[in-house]
Backbone as a chain_set.jsonl record, in Angstrom:
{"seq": "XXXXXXXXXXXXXXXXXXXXXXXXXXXXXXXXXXXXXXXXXXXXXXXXXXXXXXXXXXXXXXXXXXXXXXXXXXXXXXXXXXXXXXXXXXXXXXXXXXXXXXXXXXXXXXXXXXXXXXXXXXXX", "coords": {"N": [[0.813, -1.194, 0.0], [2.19, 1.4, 0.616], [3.581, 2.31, -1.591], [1.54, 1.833, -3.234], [0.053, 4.636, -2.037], [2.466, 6.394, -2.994], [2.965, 6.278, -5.447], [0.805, 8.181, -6.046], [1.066, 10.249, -5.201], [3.101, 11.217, -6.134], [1.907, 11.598, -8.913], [0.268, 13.32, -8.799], [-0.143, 16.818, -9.884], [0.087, 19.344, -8.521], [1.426, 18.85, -6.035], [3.779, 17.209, -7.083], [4.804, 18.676, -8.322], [5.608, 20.766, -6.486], [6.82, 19.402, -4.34], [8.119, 16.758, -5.717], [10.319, 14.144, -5.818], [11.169, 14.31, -3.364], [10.396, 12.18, -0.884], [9.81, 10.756, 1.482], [9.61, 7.006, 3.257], [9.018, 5.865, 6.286], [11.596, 7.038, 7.239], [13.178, 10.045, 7.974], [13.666, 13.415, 6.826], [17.3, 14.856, 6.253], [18.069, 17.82, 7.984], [19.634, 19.448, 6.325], [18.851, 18.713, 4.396], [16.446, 19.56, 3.855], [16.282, 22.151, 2.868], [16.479, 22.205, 0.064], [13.963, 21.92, -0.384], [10.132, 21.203, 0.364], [9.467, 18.031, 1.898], [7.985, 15.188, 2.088], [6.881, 12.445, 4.275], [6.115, 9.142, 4.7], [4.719, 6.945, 6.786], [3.731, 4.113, 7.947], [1.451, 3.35, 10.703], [0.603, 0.993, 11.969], [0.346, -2.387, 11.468], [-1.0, -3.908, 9.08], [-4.84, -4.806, 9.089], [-6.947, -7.311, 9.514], [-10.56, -7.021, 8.083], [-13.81, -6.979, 8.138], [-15.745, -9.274, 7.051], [-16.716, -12.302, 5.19], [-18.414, -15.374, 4.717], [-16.833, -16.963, 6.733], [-14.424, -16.078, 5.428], [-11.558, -13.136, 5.269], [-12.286, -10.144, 3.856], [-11.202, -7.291, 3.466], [-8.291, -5.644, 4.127], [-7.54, -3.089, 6.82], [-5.883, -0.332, 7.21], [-3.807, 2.071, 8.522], [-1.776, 5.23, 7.918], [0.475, 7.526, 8.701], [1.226, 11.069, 7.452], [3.359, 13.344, 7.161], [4.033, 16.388, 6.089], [7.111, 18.134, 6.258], [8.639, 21.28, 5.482], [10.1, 23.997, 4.862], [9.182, 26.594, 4.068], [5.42, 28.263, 5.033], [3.421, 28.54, 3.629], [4.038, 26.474, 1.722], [3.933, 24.237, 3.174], [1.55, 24.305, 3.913], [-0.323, 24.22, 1.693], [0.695, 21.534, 0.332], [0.057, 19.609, 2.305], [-2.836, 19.76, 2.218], [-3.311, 19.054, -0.441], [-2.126, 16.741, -0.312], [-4.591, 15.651, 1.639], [-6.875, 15.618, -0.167], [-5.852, 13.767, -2.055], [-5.194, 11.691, -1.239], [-8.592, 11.234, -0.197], [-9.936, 11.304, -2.67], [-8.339, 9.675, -4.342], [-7.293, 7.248, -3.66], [-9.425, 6.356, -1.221], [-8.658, 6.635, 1.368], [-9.584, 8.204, 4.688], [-9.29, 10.868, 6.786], [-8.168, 10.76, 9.833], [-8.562, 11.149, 13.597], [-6.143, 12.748, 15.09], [-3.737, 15.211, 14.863], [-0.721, 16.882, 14.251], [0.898, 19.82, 14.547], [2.897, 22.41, 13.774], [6.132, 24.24, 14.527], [9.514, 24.121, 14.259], [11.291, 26.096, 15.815], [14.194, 26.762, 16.182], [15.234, 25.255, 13.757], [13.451, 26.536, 12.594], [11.509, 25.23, 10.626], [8.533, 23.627, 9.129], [6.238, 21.952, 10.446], [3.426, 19.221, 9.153], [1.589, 16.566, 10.484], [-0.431, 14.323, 9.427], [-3.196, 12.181, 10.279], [-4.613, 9.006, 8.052], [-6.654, 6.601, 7.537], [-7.728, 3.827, 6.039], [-9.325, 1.322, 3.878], [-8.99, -1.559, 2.395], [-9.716, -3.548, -0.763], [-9.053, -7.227, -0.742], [-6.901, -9.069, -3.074]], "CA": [[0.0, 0.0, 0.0], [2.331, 2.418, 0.736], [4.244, 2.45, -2.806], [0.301, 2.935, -3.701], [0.518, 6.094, -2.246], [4.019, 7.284, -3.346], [2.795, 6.843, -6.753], [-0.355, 8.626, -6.398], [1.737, 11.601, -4.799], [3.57, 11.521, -7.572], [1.158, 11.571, -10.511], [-0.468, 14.98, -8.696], [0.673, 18.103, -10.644], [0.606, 19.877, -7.278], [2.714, 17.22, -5.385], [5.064, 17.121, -8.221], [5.682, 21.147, -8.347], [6.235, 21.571, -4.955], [7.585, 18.11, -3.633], [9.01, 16.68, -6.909], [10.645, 12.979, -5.629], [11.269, 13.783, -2.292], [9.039, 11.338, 0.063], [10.42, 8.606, 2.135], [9.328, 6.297, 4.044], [9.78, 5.367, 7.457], [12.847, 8.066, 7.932], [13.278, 11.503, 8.181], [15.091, 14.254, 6.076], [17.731, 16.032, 7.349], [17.862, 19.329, 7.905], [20.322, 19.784, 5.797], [17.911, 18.364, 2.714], [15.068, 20.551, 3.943], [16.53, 24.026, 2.035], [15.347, 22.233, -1.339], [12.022, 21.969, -0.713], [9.12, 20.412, 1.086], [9.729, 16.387, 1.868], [6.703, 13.908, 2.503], [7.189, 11.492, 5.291], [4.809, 8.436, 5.012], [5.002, 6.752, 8.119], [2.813, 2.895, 8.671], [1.6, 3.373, 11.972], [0.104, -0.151, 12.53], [0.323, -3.192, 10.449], [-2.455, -4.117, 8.308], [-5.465, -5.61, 10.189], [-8.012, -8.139, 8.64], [-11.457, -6.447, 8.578], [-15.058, -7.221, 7.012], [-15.648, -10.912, 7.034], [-17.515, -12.937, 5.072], [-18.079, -16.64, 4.755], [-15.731, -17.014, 7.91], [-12.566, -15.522, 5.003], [-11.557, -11.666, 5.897], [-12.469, -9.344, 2.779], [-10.323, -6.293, 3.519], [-7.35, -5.193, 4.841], [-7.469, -2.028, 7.805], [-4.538, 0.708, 7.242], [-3.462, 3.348, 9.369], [-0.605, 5.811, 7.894], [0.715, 8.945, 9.314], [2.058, 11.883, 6.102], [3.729, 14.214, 7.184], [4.922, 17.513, 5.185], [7.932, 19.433, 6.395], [9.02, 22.694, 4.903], [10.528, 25.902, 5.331], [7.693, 27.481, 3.936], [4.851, 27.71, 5.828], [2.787, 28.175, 2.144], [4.077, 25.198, 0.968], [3.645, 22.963, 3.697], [-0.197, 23.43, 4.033], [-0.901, 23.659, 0.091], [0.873, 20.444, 0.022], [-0.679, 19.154, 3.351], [-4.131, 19.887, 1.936], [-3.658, 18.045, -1.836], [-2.088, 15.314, 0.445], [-5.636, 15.079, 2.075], [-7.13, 15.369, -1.523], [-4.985, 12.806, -3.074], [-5.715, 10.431, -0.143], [-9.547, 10.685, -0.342], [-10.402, 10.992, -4.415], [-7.543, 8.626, -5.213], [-7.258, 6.059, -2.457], [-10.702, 5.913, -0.63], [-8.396, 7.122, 2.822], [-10.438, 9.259, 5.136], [-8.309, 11.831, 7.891], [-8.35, 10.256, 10.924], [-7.948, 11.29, 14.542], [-5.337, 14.061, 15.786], [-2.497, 15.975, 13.568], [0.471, 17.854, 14.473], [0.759, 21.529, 13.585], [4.048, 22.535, 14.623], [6.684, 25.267, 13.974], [10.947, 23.901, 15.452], [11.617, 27.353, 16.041], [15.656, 26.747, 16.016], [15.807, 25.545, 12.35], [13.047, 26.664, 11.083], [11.164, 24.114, 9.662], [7.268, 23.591, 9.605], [5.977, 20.599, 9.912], [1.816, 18.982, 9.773], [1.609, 15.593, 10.416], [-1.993, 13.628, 9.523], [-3.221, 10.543, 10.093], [-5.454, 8.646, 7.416], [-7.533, 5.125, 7.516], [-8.979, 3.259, 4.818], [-9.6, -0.424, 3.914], [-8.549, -2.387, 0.722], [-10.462, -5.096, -0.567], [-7.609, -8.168, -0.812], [-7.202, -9.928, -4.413]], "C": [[0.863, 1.267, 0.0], [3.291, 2.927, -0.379], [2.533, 2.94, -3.651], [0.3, 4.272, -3.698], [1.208, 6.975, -2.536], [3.298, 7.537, -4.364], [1.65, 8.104, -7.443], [0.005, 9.894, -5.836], [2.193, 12.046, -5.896], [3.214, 12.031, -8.862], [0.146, 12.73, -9.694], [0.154, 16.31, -9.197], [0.936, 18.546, -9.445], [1.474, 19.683, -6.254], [3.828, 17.646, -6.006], [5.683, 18.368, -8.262], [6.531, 21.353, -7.228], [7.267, 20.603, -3.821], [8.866, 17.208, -4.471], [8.864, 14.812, -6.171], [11.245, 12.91, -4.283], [10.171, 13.276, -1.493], [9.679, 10.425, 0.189], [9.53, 8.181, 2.892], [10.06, 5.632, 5.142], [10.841, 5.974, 8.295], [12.179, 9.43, 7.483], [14.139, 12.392, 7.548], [15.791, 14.571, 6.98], [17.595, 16.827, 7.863], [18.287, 19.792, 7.288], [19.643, 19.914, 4.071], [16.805, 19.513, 3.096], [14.769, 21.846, 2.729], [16.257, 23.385, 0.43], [14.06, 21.871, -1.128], [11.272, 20.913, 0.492], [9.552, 18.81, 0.866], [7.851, 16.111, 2.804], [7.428, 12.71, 3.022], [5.661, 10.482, 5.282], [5.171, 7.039, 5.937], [3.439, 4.837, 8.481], [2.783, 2.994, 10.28], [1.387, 2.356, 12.641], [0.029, -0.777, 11.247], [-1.003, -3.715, 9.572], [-3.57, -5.256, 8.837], [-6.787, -6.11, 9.409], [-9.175, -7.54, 9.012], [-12.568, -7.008, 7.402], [-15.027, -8.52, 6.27], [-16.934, -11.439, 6.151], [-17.747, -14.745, 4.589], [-16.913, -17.55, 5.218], [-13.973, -16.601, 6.941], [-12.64, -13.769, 5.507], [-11.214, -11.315, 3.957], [-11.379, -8.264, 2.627], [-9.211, -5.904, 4.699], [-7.149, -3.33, 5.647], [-6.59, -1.857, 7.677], [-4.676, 1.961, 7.683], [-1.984, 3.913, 8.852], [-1.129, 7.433, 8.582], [1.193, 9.69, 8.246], [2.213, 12.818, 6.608], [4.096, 15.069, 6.119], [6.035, 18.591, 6.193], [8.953, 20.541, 5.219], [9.22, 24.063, 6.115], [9.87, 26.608, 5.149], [6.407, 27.143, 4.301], [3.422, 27.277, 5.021], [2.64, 27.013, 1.937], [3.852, 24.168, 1.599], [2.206, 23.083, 3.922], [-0.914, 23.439, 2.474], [-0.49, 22.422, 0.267], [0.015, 19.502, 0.97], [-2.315, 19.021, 2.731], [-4.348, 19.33, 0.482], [-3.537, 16.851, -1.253], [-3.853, 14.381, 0.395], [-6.641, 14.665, 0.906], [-7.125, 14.368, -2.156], [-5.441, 11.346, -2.015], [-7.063, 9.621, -0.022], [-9.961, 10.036, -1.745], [-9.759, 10.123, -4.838], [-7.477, 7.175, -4.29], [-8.362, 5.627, -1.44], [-9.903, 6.518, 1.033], [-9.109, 8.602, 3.598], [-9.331, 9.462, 6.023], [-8.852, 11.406, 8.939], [-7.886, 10.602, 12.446], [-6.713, 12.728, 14.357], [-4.263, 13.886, 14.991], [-1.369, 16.377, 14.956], [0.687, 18.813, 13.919], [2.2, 21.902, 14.406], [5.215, 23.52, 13.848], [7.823, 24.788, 15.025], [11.232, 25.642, 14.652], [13.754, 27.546, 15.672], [16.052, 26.421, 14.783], [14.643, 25.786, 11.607], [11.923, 26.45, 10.228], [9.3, 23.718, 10.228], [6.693, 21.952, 8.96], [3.949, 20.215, 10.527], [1.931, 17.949, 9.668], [-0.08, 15.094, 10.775], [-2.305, 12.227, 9.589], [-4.267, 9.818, 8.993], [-5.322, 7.025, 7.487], [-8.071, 4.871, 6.684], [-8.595, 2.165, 4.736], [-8.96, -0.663, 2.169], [-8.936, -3.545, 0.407], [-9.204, -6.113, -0.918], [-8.511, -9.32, -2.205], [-7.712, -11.244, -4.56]], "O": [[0.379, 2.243, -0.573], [3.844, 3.999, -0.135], [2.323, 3.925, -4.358], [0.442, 5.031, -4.657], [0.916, 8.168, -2.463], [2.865, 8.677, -4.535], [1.568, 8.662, -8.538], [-0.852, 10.763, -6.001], [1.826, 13.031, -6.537], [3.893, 12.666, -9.669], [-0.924, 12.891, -10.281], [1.149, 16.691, -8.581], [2.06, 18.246, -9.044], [2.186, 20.55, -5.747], [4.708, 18.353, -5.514], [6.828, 18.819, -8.233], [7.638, 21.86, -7.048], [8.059, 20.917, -2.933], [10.03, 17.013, -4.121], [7.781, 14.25, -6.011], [11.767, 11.871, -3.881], [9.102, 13.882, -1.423], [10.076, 9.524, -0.55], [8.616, 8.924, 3.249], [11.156, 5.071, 5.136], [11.09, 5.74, 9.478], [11.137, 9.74, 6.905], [15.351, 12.214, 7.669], [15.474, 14.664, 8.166], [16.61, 16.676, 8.585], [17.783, 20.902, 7.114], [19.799, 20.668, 3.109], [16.505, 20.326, 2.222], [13.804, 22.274, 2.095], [15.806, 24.181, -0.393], [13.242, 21.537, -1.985], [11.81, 20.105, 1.248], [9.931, 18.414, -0.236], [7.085, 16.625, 3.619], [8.324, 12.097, 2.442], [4.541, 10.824, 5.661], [5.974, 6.207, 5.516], [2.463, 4.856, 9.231], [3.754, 2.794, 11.009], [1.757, 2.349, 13.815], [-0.226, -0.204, 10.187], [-2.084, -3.631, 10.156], [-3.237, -6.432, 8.985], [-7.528, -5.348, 8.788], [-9.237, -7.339, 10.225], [-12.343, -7.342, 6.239], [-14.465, -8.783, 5.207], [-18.062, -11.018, 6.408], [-16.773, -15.159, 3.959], [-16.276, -18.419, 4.622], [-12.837, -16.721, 7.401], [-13.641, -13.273, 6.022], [-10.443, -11.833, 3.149], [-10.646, -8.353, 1.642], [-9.388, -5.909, 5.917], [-6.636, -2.447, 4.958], [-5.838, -2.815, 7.856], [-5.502, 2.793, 7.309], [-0.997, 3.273, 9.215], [-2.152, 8.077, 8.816], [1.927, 8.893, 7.661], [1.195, 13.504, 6.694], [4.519, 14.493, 5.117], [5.67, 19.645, 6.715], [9.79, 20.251, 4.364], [8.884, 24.615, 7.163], [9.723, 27.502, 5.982], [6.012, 26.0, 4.074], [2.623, 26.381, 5.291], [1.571, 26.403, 1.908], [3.575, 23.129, 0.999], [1.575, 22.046, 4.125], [-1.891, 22.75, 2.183], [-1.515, 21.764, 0.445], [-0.704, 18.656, 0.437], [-2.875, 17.944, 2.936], [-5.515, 19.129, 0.145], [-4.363, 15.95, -1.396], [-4.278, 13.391, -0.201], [-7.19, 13.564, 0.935], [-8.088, 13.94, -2.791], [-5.931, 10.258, -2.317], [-7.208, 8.409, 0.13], [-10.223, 8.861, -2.004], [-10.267, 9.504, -5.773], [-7.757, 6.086, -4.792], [-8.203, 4.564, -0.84], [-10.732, 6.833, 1.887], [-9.114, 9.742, 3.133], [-8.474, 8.59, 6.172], [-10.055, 11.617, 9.097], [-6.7, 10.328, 12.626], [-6.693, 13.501, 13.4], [-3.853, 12.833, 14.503], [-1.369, 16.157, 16.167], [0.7, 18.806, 12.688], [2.393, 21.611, 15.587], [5.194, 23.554, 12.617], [7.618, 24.847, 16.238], [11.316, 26.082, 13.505], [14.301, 28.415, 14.994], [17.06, 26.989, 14.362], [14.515, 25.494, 10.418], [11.469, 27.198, 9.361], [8.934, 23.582, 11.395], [6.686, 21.27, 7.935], [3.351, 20.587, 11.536], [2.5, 17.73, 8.598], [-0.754, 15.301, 11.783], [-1.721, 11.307, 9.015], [-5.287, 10.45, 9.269], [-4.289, 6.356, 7.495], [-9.021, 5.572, 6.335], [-7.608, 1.792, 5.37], [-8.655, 0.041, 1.207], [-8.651, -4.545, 1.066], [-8.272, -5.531, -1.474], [-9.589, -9.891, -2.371], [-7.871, -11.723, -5.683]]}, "num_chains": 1, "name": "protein.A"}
């Protein structure tokens, strides 16, 4: 799933302008990477959990990620923050789930929103 979402970051004009090919997973930029541009952090917060049963097999798979955006600009991190949420519902069925992070590290700088989104996947 979560190469799902890279790609679907990817293939957003808005994404792509302002983010380009940075987005990892699992780690963290530097600080040092920050000064080119906004990075996307997509973050599995819990492993994928069998949900919606029928004829005692499990139909879909329950996912919880976290996406962060940090930037130096405080512009660019909630335009991007807000196609994120975009790109999450219209393209992936993920709804915004539960409590964010809004946050400003004052010593370098750097603004960061971190969201959480949930959605299901029916399994092949």
């Amino acid at each position: 799933m979560i190469w799902k979402i890279n790609d679907a970051f990817l293939a957003d004009p808005l994404i792509q302008e302002k983010v380009g090919s940075r987005i990892k997973f699992y780690e963290y930029p530097s600080t040092t990477d920050l000064v080119k541009g906004p990075y996307i952090i997509i973050d599995p917060l819990d492993t994928p959990i069998p949900k919606d049963y029928a004829d005692n097999k499990w139909l879909t798979e329950d996912y919880l990620f976290q996406i962060e955006v940090w930037s130096k600009s405080l512009a660019d991190r909630d335009a991007v923050a807000k196609q994120i949420r975009k790109v999450m519902w219209d393209v992936l069925g993920f709804a915004q789930s539960g409590g964010g992070v809004d946050e400003w590290e004052k010593d370098l700088n750097i603004y960061r929103d971190a969201r959480r989104y949930r959605g299901k996947k029916y399994i092949n």
